[in-house]
PDB file of N, CA, C, O and CB in Angstrom:
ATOM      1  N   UNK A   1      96.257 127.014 114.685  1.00  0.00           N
ATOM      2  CA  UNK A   1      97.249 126.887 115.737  1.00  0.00           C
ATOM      3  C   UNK A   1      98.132 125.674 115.461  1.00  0.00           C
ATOM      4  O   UNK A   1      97.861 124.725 114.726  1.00  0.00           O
ATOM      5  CB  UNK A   1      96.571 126.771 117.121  1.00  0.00           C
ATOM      6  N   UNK A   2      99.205 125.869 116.162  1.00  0.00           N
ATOM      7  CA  UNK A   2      99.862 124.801 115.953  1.00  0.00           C
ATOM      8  C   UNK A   2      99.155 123.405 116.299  1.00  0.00           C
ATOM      9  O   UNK A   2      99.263 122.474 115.501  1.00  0.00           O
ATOM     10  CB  UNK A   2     101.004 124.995 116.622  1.00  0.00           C
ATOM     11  N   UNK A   3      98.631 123.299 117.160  1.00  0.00           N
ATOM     12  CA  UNK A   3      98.132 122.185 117.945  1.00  0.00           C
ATOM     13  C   UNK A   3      97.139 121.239 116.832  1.00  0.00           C
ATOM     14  O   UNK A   3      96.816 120.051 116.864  1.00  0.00           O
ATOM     15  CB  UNK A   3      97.232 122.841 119.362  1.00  0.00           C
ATOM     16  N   UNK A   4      96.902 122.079 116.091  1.00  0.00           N
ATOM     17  CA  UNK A   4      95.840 122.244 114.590  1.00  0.00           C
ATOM     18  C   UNK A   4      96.828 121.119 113.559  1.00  0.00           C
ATOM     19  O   UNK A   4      96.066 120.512 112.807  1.00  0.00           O
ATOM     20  CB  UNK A   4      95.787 124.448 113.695  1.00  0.00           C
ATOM     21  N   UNK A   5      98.114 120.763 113.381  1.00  0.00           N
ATOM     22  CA  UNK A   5      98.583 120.580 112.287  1.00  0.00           C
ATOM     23  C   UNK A   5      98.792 119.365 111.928  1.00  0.00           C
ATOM     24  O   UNK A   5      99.668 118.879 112.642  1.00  0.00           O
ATOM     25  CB  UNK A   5      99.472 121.168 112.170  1.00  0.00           C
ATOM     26  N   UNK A   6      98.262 118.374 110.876  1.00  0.00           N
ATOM     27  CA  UNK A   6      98.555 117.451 110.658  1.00  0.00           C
ATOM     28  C   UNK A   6      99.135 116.909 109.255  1.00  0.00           C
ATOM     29  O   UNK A   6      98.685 117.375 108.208  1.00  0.00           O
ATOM     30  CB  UNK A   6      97.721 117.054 111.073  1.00  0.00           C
ATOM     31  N   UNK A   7     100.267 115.794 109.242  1.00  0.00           N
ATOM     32  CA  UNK A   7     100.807 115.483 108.135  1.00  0.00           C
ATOM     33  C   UNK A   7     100.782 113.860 107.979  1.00  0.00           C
ATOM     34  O   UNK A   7     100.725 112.955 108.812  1.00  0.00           O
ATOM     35  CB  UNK A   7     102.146 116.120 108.106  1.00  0.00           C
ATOM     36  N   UNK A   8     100.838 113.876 106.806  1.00  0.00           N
ATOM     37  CA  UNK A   8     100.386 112.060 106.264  1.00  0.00           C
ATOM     38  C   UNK A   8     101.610 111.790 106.136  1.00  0.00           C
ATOM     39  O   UNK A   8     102.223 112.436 105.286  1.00  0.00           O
ATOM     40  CB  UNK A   8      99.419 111.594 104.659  1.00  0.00           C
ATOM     41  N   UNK A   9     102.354 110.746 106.944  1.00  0.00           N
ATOM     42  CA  UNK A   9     103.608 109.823 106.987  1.00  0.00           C
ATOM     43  C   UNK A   9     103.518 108.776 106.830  1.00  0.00           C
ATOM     44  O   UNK A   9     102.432 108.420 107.287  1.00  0.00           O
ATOM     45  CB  UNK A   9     104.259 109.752 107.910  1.00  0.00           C
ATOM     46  N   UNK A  10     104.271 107.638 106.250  1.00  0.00           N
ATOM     47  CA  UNK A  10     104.371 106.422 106.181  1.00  0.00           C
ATOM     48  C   UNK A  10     105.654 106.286 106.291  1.00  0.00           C
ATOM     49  O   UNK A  10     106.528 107.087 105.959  1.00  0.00           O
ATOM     50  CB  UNK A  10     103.819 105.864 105.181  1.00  0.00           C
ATOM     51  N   UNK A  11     105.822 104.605 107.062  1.00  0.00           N
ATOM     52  CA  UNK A  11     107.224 103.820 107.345  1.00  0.00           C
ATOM     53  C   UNK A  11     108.493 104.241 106.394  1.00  0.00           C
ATOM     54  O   UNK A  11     108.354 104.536 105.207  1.00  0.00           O
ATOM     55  CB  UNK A  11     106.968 102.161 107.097  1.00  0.00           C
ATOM     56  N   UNK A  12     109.209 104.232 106.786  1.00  0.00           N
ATOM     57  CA  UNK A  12     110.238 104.363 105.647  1.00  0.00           C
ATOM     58  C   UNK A  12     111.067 102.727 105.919  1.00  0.00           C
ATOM     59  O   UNK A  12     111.095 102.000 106.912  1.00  0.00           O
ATOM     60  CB  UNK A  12     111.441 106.036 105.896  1.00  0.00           C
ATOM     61  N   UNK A  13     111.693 102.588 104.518  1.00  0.00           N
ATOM     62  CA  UNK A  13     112.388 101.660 104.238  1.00  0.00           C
ATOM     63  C   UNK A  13     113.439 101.450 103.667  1.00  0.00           C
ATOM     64  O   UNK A  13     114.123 100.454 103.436  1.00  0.00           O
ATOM     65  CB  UNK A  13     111.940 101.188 103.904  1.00  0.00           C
ATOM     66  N   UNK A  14     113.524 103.000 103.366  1.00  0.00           N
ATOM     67  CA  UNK A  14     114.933 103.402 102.524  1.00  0.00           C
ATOM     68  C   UNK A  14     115.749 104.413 103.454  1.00  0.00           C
ATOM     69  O   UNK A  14     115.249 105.428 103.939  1.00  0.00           O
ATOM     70  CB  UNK A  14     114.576 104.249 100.904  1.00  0.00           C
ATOM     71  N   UNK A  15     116.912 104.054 103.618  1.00  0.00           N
ATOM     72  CA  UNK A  15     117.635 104.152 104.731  1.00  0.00           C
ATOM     73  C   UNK A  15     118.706 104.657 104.000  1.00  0.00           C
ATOM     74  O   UNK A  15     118.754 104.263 102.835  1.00  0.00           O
ATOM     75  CB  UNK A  15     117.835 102.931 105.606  1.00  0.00           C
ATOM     76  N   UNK A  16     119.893 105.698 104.497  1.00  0.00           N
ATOM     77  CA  UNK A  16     120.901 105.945 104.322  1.00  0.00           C
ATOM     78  C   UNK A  16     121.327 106.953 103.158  1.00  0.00           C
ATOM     79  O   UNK A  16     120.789 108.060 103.167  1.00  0.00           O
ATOM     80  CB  UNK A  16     121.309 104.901 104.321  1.00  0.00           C
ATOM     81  N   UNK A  17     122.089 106.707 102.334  1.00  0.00           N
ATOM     82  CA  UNK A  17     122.399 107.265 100.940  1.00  0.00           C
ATOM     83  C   UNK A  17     121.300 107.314 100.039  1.00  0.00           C
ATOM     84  O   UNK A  17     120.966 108.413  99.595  1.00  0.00           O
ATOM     85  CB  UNK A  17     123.422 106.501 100.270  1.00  0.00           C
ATOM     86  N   UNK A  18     120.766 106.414  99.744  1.00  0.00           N
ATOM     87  CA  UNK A  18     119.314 105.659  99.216  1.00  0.00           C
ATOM     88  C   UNK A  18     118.447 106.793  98.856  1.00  0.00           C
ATOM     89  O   UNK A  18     118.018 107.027  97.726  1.00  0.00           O
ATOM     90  CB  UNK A  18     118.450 104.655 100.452  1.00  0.00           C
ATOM     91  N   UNK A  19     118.169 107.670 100.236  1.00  0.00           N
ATOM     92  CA  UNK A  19     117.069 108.512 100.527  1.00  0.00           C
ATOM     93  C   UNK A  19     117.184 109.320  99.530  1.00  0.00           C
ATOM     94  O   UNK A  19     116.169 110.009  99.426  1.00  0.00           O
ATOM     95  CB  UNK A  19     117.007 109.172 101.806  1.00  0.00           C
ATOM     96  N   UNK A  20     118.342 109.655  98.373  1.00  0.00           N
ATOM     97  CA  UNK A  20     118.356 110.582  97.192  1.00  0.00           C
ATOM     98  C   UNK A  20     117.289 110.465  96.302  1.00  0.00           C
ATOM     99  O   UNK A  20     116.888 111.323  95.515  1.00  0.00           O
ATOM    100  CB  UNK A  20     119.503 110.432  96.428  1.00  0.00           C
ATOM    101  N   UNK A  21     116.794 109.164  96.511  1.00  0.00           N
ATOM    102  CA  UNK A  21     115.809 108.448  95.138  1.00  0.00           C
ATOM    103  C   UNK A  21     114.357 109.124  95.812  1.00  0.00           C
ATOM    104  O   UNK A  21     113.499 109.710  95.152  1.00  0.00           O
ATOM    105  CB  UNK A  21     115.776 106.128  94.988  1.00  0.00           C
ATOM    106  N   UNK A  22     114.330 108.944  96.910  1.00  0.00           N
ATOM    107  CA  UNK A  22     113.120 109.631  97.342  1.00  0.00           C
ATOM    108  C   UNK A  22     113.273 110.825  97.198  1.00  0.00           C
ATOM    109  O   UNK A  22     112.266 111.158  96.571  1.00  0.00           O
ATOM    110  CB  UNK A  22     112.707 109.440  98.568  1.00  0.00           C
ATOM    111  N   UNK A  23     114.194 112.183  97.452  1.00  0.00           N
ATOM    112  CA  UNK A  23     113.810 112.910  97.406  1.00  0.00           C
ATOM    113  C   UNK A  23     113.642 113.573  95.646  1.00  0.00           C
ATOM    114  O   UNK A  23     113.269 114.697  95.313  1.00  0.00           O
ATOM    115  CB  UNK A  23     114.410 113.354  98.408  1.00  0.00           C
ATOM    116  N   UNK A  24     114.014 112.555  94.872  1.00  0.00           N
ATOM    117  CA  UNK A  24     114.160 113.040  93.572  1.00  0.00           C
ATOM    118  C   UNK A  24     112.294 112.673  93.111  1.00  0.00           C
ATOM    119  O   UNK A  24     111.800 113.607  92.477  1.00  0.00           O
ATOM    120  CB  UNK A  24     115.660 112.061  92.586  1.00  0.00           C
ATOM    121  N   UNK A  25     111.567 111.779  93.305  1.00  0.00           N
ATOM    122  CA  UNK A  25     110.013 111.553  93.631  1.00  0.00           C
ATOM    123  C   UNK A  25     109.539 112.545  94.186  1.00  0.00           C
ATOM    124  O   UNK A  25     108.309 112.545  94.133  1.00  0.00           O
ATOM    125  CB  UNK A  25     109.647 110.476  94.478  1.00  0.00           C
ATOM    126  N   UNK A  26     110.014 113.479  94.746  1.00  0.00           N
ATOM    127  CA  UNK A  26     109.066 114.089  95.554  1.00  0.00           C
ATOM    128  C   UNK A  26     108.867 113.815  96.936  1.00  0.00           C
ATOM    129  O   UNK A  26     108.046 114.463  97.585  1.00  0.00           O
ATOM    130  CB  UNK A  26     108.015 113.915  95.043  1.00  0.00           C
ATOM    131  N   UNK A  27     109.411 113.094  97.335  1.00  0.00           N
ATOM    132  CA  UNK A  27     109.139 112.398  99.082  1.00  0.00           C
ATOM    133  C   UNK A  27     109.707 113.008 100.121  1.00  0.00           C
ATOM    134  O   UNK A  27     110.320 113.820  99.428  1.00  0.00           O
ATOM    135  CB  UNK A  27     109.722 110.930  99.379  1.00  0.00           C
ATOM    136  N   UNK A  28     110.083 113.357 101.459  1.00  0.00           N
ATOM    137  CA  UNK A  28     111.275 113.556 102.092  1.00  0.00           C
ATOM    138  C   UNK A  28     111.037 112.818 102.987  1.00  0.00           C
ATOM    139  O   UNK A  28     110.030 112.634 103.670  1.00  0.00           O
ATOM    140  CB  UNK A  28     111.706 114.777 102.451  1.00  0.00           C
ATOM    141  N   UNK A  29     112.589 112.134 102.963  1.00  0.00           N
ATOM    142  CA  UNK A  29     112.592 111.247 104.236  1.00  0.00           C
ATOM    143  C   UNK A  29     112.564 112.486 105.756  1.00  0.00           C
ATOM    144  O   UNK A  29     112.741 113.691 105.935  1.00  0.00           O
ATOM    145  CB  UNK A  29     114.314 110.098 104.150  1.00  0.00           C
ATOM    146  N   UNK A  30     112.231 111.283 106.565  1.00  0.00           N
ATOM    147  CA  UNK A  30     112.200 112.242 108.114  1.00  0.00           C
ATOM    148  C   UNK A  30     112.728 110.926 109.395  1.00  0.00           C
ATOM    149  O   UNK A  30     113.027 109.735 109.301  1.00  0.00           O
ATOM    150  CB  UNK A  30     109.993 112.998 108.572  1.00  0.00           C
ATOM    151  N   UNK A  31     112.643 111.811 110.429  1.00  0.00           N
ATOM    152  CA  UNK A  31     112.895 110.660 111.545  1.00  0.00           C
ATOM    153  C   UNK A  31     112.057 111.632 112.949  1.00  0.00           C
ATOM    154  O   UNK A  31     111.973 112.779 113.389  1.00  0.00           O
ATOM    155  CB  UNK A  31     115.067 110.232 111.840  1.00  0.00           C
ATOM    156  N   UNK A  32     111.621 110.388 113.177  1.00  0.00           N
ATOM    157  CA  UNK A  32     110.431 110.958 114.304  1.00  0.00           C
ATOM    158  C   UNK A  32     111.335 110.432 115.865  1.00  0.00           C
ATOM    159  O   UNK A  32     111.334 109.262 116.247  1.00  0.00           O
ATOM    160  CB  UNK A  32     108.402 109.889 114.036  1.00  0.00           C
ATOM    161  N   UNK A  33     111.789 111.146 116.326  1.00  0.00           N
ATOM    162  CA  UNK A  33     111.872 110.459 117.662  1.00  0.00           C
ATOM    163  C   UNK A  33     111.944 111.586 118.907  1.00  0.00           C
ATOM    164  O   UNK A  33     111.843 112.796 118.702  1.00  0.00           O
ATOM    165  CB  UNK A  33     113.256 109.465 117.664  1.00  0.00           C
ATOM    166  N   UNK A  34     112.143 110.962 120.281  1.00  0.00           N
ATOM    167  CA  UNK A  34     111.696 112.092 121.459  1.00  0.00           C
ATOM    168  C   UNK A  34     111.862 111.168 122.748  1.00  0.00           C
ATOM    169  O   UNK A  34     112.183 109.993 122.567  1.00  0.00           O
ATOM    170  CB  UNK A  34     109.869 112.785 121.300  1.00  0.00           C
ATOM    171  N   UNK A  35     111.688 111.573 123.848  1.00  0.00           N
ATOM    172  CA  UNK A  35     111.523 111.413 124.759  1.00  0.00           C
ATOM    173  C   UNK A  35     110.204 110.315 125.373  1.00  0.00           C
ATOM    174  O   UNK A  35     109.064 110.746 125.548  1.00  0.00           O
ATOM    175  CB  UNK A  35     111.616 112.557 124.961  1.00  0.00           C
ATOM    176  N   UNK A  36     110.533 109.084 125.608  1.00  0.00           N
ATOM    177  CA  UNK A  36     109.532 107.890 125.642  1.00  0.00           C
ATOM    178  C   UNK A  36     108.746 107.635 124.509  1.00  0.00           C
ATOM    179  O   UNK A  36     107.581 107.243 124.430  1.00  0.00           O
ATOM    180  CB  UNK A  36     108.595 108.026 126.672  1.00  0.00           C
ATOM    181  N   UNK A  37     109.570 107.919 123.640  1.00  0.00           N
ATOM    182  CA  UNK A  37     109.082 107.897 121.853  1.00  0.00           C
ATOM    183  C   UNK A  37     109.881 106.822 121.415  1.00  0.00           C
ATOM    184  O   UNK A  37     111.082 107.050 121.559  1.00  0.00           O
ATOM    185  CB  UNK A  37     109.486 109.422 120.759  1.00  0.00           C
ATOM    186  N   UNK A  38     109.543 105.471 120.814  1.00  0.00           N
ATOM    187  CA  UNK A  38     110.687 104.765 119.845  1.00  0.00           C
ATOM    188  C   UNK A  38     110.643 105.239 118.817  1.00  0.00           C
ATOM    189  O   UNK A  38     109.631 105.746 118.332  1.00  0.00           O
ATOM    190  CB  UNK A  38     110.670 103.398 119.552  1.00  0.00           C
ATOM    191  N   UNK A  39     111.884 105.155 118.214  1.00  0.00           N
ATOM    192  CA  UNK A  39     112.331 106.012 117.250  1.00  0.00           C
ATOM    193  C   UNK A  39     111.879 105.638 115.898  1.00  0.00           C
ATOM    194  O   UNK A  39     112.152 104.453 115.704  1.00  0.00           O
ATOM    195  CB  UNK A  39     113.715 106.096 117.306  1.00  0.00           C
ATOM    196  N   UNK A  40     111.332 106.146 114.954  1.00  0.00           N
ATOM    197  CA  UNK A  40     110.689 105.998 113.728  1.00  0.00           C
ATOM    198  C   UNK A  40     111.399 106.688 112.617  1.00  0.00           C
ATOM    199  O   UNK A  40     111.746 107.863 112.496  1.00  0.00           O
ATOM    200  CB  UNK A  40     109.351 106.463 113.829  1.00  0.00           C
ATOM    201  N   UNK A  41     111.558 105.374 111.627  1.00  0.00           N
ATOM    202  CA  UNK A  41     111.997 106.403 110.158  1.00  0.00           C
ATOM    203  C   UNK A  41     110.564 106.516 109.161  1.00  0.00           C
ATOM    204  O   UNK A  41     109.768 105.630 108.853  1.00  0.00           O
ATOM    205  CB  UNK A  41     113.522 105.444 108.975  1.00  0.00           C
ATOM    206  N   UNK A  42     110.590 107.994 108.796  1.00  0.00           N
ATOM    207  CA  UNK A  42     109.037 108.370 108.408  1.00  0.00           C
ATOM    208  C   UNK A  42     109.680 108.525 106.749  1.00  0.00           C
ATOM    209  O   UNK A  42     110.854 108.415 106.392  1.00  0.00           O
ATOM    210  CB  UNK A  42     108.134 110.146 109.367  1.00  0.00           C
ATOM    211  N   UNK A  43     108.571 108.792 105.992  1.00  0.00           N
ATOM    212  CA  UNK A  43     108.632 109.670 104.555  1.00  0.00           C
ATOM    213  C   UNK A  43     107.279 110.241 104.803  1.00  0.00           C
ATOM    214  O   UNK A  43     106.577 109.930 105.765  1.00  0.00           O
ATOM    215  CB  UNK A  43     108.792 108.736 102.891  1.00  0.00           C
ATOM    216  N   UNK A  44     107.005 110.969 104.014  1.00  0.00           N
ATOM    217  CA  UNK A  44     105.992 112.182 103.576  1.00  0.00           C
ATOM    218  C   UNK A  44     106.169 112.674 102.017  1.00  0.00           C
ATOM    219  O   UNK A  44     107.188 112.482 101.353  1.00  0.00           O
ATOM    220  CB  UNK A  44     106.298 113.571 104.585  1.00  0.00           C
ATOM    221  N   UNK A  45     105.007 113.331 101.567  1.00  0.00           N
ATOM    222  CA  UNK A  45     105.157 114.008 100.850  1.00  0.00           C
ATOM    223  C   UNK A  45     105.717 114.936 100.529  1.00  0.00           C
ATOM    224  O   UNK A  45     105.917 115.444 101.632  1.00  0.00           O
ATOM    225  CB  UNK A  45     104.678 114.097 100.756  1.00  0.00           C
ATOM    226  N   UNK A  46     106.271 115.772  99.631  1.00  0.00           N
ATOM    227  CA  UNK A  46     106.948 117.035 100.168  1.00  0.00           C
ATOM    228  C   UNK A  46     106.224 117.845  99.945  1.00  0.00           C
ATOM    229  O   UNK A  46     106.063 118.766 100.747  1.00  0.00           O
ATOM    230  CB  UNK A  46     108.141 117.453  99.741  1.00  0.00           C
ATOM    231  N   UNK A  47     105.537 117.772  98.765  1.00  0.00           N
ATOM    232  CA  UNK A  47     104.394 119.365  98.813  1.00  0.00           C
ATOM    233  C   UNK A  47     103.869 119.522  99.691  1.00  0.00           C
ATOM    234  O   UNK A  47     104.058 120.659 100.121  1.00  0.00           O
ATOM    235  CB  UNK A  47     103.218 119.616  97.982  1.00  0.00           C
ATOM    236  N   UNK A  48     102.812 118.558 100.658  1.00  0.00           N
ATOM    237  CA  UNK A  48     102.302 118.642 101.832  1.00  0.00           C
ATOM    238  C   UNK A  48     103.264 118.840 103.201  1.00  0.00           C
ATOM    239  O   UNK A  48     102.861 119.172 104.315  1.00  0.00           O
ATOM    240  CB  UNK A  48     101.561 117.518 101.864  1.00  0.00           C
ATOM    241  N   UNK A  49     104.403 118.595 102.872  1.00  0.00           N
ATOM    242  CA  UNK A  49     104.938 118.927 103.428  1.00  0.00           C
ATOM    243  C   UNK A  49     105.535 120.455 103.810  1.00  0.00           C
ATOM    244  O   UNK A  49     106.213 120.785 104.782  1.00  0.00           O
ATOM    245  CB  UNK A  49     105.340 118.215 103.176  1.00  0.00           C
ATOM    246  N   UNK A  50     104.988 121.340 102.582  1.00  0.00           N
ATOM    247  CA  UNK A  50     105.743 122.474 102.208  1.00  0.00           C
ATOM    248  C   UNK A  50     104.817 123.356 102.961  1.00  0.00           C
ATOM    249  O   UNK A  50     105.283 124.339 103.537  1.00  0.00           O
ATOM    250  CB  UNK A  50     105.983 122.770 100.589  1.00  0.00           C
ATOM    251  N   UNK A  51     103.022 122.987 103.029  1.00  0.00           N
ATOM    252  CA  UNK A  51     102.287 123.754 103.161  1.00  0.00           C
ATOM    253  C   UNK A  51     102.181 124.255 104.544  1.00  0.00           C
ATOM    254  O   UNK A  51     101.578 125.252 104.942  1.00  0.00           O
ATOM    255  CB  UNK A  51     101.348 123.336 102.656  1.00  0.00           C
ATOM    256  N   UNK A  52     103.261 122.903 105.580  1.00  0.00           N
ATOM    257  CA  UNK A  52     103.203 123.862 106.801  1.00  0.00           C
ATOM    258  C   UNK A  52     104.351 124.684 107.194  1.00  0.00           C
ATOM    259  O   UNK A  52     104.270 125.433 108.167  1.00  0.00           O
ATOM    260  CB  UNK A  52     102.913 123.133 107.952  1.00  0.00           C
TER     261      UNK A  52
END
């Protein structure tokens, strides 16, 4: 189930244009934010990322 799904993120620090270098590694940048959420810049993996 969805409720089931989890993914391994860490801080991001590369911001902007930049983010090309990550995604050429393999990484994808992300941005986590919401409703009584402060806003977070994430990366991840991308394969693990692919699997959901």
């Amino acid at each position: 189930s969805v409720d089931d799904l989890r993914l391994q993120a860490t801080a991001r620090n590369v911001l902007g244009k930049k983010t090309r270098f990550l995604r050429r590694q393999g990484i994808t940048p992300a941005h986590l934010y919401g409703h009584d959420i402060k806003s977070l810049t994430l990366q991840c993996d991308t394969t693990e990322l692919r699997q959901i």
